[in-house]
N, C-alpha and C positions, 0 to 999 in steps of 0.2 A: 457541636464540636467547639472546643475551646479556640481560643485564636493563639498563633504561635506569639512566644515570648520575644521581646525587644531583646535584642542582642543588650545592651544595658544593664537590663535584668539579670541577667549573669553575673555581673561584679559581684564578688564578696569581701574584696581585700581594702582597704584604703589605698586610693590610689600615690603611687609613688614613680615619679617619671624616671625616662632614663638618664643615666649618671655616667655614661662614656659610650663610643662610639660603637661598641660591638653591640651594647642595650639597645639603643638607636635604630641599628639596623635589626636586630631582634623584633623589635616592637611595629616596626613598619612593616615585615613581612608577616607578623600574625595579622597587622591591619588591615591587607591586603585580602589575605586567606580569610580572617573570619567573618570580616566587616563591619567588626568594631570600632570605633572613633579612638576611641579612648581606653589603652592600655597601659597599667600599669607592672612593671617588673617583676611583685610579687600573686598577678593575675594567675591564675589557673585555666593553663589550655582549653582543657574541657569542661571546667566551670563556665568559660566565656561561651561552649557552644559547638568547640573543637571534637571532630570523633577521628578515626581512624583515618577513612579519605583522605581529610585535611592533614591528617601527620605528613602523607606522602607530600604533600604536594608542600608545605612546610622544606620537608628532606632537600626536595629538589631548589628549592629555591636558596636553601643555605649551602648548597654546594654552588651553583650558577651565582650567586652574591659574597661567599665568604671562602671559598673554595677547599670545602672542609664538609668530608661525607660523611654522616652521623649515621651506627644503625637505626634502624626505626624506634625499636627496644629501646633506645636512651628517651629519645623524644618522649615515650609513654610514662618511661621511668622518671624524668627531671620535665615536668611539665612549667615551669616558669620562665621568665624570661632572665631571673638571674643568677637562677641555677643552672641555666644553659648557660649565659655569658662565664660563668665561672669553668665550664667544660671547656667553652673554646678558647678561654684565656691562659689555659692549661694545655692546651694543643699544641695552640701558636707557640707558648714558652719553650715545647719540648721540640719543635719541630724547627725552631728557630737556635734553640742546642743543639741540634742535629744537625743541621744549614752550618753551623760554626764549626763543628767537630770535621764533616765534610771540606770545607774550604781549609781548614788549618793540616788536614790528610793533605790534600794537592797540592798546596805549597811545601810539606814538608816531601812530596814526590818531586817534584819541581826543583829543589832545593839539592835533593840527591843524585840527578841525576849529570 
């Protein structure tokens, strides 16, 4: 039997650290999950090692850390780390025009009343 492959051996991308804080926290939760030392942004999920199992537990941990529920589907679909931060920076944007529009309704309730 051959011997399993170092987690290392996976790399194919040149490594490229994170560049803001949602990468950051991206990159420390695949570290955790796959037991990689060293990830970089444009790493590949399952190039590093990543199968299904680990999507979930991925899921779960970006909702309990960033609180923001991903179908599974994306996770398989946008496998890096900074094409996921570009998902959740597109989230927050929408969800934080959402939070505005919400508050700017109540006070114009507030206001009419």
């Amino acid at each position: 039997a051959l011997p399993a492959p170092a987690p290392e051996d996976y790399a194919s991308n040149a490594y490229v650290a994170p560049r803001n804080a949602i990468e950051e926290t991206l990159v420390n939760i695949w570290r955790e999950v796959l037991g990689v030392e060293q990830i970089g942004v444009y790493d590949d999920f399952f190039e590093l090692g990543g199968h299904s199992l680990l999507v979930t537990k991925v899921a779960t941990r970006l909702k309990q850390q960033l609180g923001v529920e991903l179908p599974l589907r994306t996770l398989f679909e946008v496998p890096t780390v900074a094409a996921l931060a570009e998902i959740f920076s597109a989230v927050s944007a929408t969800s934080s025009a959402t939070d505005e529009l919400a508050a700017g309704d109540e006070e114009f309730e507030e206001g009419s009343l």
